[in-house]
N, C-alpha and C positions, 0 to 999 in steps of 0.2 A: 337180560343180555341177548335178547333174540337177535337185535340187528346185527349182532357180531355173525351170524350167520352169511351176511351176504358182504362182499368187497366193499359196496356204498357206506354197506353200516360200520365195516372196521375202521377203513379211513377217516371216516367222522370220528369216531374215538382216538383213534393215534395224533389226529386235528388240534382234539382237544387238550390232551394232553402235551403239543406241541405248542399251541399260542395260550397257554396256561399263564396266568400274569406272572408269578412265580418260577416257571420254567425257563432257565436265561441258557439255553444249551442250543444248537443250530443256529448259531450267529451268522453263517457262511454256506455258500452249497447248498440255498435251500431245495434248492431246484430234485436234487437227491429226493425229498420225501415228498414234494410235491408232484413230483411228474416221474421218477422213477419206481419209487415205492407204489404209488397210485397204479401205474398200467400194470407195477408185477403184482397185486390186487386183484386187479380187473382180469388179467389172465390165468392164476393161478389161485383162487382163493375157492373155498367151498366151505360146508359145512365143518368138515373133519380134517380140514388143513388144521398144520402147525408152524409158528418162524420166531425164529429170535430175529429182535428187533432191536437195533443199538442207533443211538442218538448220541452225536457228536458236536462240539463245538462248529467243527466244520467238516457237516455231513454226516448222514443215516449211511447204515447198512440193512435191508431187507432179506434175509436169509430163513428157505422154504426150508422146513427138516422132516425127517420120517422117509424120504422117498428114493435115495441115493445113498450108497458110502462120500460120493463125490460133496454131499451136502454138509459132509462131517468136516471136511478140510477147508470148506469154505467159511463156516463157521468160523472155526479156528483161526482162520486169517483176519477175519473182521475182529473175533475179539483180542488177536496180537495188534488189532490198529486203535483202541479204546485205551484213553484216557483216566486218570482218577477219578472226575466226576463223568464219565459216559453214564449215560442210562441204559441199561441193558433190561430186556421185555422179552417175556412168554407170549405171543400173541396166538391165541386159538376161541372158538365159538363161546368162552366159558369168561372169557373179559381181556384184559391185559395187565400183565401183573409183572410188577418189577422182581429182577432173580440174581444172584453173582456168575460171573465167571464162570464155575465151578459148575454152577447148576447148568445154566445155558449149553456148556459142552456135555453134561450127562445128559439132558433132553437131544440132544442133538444124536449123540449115540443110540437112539431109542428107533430101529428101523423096522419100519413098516417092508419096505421094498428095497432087496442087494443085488450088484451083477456079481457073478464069478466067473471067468472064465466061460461068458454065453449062455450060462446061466440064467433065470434071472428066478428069484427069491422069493416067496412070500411070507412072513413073519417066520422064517428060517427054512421054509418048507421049498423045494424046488416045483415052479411052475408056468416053465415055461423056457423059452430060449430069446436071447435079444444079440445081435448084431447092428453092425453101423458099417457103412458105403459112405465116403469121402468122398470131395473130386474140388478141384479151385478154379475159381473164374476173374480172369481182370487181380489177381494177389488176393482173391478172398478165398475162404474156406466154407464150405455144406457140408451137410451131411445128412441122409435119409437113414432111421435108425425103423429097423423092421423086430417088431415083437412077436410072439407067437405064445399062445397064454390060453390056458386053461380057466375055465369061469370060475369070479373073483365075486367077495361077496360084499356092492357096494350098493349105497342108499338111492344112488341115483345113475342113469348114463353120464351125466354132466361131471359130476365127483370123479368115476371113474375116467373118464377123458381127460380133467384135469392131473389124477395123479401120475397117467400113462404119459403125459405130455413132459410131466416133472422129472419123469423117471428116463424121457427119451433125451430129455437137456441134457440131463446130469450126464449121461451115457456118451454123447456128442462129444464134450466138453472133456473129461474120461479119455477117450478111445483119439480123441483127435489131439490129445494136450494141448489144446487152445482155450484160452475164454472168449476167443474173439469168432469160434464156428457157428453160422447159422445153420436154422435146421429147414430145407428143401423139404420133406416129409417125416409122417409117422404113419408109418403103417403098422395096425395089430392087428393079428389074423388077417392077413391079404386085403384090409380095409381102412384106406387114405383117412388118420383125422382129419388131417388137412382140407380134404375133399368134403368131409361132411359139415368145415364152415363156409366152404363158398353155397354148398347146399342151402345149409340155415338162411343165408344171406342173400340166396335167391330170391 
């Protein structure tokens, strides 16, 4: 299962098991697992991600877990919108393995990273502080969420920037009650992710 390591390689697998000759589920919306599953992949996937995956008549939901409380309720909305025959999936480096209900919201409660009160959490332990700055343009909503964090102990920068990036969404999204805020920056420790993709990109 190595390729499950990288977004390319997950996709390929949730591919297959979506144009399965046998698999008669995503009649509708496919667009859902093809272009939105895919980028939140491409943006958010690493070695040591985890997401329930649910496959509908009409329409996936892609749902990242471990890295927010906020990720727990989103869960929970998607599997209040499934079906009798939904297909509900563990997806992580290790394959993708079909689970119930039951299971998918106990994974789901399993957090890596919590905010409390500015807080922010590391497997229960406090490390760190997280805030969010608002502001709307034209009826839309931003938000620049600044972290401040104590050294974490991850496999990679790349890992680590994705799961601060997971943790600055959820937080947005959290503190603004929108699912519709985008995010202006992330700043941890006084240092733009943001900045350091036009960096890469230079």
């Amino acid at each position: 299962m190595s390729q499950m390591t990288t977004a390319a390689g997950v996709f390929e697998a949730m591919k297959q098991i979506i144009e399965a000759k046998n698999f008669d589920l995503l009649q509708h919306y496919q667009q859902d697992f093809y272009e939105y599953d895919k980028k939140a992949l491409e943006h958010s996937w690493h070695p040591n991600a985890q997401a329930i995956w649910i496959v509908r008549k009409n329409g996936t939901h892609l749902n990242f877990i471990g890295y927010h409380q906020k990720s727990v309720d989103m869960v929970e909305a998607s599997l209040g919108a499934t079906e009798a025959d939904s297909y509900i999936a563990h997806v992580s480096s290790r394959g993708i393995k079909k689970i119930t209900k039951s299971e998918a919201l106990s994974l789901a409660k399993k957090l890596e990273f919590e905010t409390r009160n500015g807080t922010l959490l590391y497997r229960g332990e406090p490390v760190g502080s997280v805030a969010c700055e608002l502001r709307r343009e034209l009826g839309n909503l931003f938000a620049t969420v600044k972290i401040c964090k104590k050294s974490l102990q991850f496999n990679s920068k790349s890992e680590e920037k994705a799961a601060l990036l997971t943790v600055a969404g959820h937080e947005a999204v959290a503190f603004s009650q929108s699912l519709f805020v985008g995010l202006d920056d992330v700043i941890v420790n006084e240092s733009s992710l943001f900045a350091q993709n036009v960096t890469a990109k230079a």
